[in-house]
N, C-alpha and C positions, 0 to 999 in steps of 0.2 A: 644380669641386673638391668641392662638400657633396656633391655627387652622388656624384661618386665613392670620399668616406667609407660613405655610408650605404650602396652598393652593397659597400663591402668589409664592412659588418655584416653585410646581407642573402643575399650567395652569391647574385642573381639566371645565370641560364643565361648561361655566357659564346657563348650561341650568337645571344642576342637582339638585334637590330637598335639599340635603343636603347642595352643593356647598351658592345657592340661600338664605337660611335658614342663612346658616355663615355669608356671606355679606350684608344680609339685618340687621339681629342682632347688626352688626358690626358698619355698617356706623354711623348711631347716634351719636356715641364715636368718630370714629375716625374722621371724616369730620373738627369739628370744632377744633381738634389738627392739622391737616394737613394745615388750614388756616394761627393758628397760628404760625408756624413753615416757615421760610425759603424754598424754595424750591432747594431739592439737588440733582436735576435730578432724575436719576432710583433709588438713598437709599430713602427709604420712613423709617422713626423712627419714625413716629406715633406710631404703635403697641407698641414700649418697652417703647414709655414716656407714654402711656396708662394704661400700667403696671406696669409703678414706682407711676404713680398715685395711681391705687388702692391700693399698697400696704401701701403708706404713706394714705392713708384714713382710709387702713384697721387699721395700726398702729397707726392712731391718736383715732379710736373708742377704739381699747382695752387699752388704755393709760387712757379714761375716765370712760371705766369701772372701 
């Protein structure tokens, strides 16, 4: 996911093998928060509610360990 903040700063070649790799990895996740979500022009918050998620999942599993 920082990845693929910092690549939406940068504009690297959406032709590049790495670039490619991040956003395809990526979209899965993000697509159906971006539906859910308001649209707020150019701020895209997908990514950090993406990553409050994991975290509250990850926090919810070591809770039941």
């Amino acid at each position: 996911m920082i990845i693929r903040v910092i690549f939406s700063w940068i504009r690297p070649t959406s032709h590049g093998k790495v670039s490619r790799f991040v956003m395809e990895s990526t979209d899965p996740i993000l697509k159906p928060i971006r539906r859910a979500l308001p649209d707020m022009g150019m701020l895209d918050l997908s990514p950090l509610i993406a990553i409050l998620l994991f975290e509250l999942i990850r926090n919810l599993i070591n809770g039941m360990i």
